[in-house]
C-alpha positions as CSV (number, residue, x, y, z in Angstrom):
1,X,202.6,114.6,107.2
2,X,204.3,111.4,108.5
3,X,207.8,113.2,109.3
4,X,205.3,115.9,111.2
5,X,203.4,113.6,113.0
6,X,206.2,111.7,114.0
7,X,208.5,114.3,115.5
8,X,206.1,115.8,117.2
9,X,204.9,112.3,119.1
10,X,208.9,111.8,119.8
11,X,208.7,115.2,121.2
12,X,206.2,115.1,123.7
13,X,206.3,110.9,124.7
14,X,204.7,110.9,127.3
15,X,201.5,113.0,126.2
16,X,201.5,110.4,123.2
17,X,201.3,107.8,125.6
18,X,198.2,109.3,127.6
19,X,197.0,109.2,124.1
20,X,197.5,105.4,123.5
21,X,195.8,104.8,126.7
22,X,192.7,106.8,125.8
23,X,192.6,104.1,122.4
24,X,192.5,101.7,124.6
25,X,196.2,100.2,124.3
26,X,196.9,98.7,127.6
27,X,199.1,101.4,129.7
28,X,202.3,98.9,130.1
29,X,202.4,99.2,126.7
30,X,201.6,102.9,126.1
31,X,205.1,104.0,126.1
32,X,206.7,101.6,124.0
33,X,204.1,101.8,121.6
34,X,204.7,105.8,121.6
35,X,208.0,105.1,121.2
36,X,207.4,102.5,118.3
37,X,204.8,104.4,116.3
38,X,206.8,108.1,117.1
39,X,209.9,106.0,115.5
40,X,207.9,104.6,112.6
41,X,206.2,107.5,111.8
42,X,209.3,109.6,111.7
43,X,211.4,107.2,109.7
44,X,208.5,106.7,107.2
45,X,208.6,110.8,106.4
46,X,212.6,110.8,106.2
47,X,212.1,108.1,103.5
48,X,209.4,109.6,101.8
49,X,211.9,112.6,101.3
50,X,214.5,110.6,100.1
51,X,214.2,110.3,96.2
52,X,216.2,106.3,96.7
53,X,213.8,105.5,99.1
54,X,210.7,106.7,98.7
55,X,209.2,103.2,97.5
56,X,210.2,101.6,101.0
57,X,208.8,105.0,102.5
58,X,205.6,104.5,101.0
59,X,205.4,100.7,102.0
60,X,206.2,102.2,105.3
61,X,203.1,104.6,105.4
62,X,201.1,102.1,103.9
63,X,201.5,99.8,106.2
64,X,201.4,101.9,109.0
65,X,197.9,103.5,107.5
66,X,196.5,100.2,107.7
67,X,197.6,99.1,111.1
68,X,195.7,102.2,112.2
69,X,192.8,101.6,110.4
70,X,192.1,98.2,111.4
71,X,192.9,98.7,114.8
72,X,190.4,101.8,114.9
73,X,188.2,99.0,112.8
74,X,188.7,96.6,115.9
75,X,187.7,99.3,119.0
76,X,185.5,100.7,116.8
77,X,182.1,99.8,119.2
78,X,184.7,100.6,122.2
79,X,185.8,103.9,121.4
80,X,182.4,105.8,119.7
81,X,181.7,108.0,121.5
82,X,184.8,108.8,123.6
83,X,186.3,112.1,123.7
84,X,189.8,111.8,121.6
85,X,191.2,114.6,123.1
Protein backbone atom coordinates (compact mmCIF):
# COMPACT_ATOMS: atom_id res chain seq x y z
CA UNK A 1 0.00 0.00 0.00
CA UNK A 2 2.75 2.45 1.06
CA UNK A 3 5.18 1.50 -2.02
CA UNK A 4 1.68 2.18 -4.13
CA UNK A 5 0.73 5.26 -2.66
CA UNK A 6 4.07 6.57 -2.79
CA UNK A 7 5.00 6.04 -6.43
CA UNK A 8 2.07 7.16 -7.61
CA UNK A 9 2.37 10.80 -5.49
CA UNK A 10 6.11 10.89 -7.07
CA UNK A 11 4.47 10.39 -10.23
CA UNK A 12 2.12 13.01 -10.56
CA UNK A 13 3.92 15.93 -7.96
CA UNK A 14 2.29 18.42 -8.80
CA UNK A 15 -1.41 17.00 -8.58
CA UNK A 16 -0.19 15.80 -4.93
CA UNK A 17 0.56 19.15 -4.22
CA UNK A 18 -2.93 20.65 -5.23
CA UNK A 19 -3.83 17.95 -2.83
CA UNK A 20 -1.75 19.34 0.18
CA UNK A 21 -3.17 22.63 -0.46
CA UNK A 22 -6.83 21.47 -0.33
CA UNK A 23 -5.59 19.93 3.59
CA UNK A 24 -4.75 23.03 4.25
CA UNK A 25 -0.80 22.90 4.09
CA UNK A 26 0.35 26.30 3.20
CA UNK A 27 1.06 26.31 -0.80
CA UNK A 28 4.95 27.32 -0.31
CA UNK A 29 5.20 24.28 1.26
CA UNK A 30 2.89 22.09 -0.93
CA UNK A 31 5.63 20.88 -3.09
CA UNK A 32 8.20 20.01 -0.74
CA UNK A 33 5.92 18.33 1.39
CA UNK A 34 4.73 16.19 -1.86
CA UNK A 35 8.00 15.61 -2.40
CA UNK A 36 8.79 14.62 1.36
CA UNK A 37 5.75 12.44 2.02
CA UNK A 38 6.00 10.85 -1.97
CA UNK A 39 9.71 10.01 -0.71
CA UNK A 40 8.67 8.66 2.58
CA UNK A 41 5.90 6.87 1.52
CA UNK A 42 7.85 5.05 -1.18
CA UNK A 43 10.89 4.31 0.93
CA UNK A 44 8.61 2.96 3.66
CA UNK A 45 7.04 0.19 0.99
CA UNK A 46 10.65 -0.73 -0.37
CA UNK A 47 11.47 -1.56 3.30
CA UNK A 48 8.51 -3.17 4.11
CA UNK A 49 9.57 -5.59 1.13
CA UNK A 50 12.84 -6.10 2.24
CA UNK A 51 12.90 -9.17 4.73
CA UNK A 52 16.37 -7.15 6.69
CA UNK A 53 14.38 -4.21 6.95
CA UNK A 54 11.05 -4.65 7.48
CA UNK A 55 11.27 -3.54 11.29
CA UNK A 56 12.65 0.02 10.19
CA UNK A 57 9.84 -0.15 7.42
CA UNK A 58 7.30 -0.69 9.79
CA UNK A 59 8.60 2.18 12.21
CA UNK A 60 8.51 4.03 9.03
CA UNK A 61 4.75 3.46 8.30
CA UNK A 62 4.06 3.89 11.75
CA UNK A 63 5.25 6.89 12.09
CA UNK A 64 4.08 8.18 9.07
CA UNK A 65 0.34 6.76 10.00
CA UNK A 66 0.48 8.87 12.93
CA UNK A 67 1.71 12.05 11.49
CA UNK A 68 -1.35 11.79 9.29
CA UNK A 69 -3.64 11.05 11.82
CA UNK A 70 -2.87 13.78 14.14
CA UNK A 71 -2.58 16.24 11.65
CA UNK A 72 -6.14 15.19 10.16
CA UNK A 73 -6.83 15.22 14.26
CA UNK A 74 -5.60 19.01 14.22
CA UNK A 75 -7.78 20.44 10.92
CA UNK A 76 -10.23 18.29 11.85
CA UNK A 77 -13.08 21.34 12.48
CA UNK A 78 -11.22 22.97 9.36
CA UNK A 79 -11.59 20.47 6.82
CA UNK A 80 -15.33 18.67 7.58
CA UNK A 81 -17.01 19.23 5.30
CA UNK A 82 -14.64 20.04 2.36
CA UNK A 83 -14.66 18.17 -0.73
CA UNK A 84 -11.27 15.83 -0.74
CA UNK A 85 -11.28 15.45 -4.18
Amino acid sequence: MFLASGLWKVIDLAATAERMVQLLVPPALSLPGAFLVAGAETLAGVLLLIPSCRRLGGWLAALLLIAFMAYMAIFYTRLLGQDCS
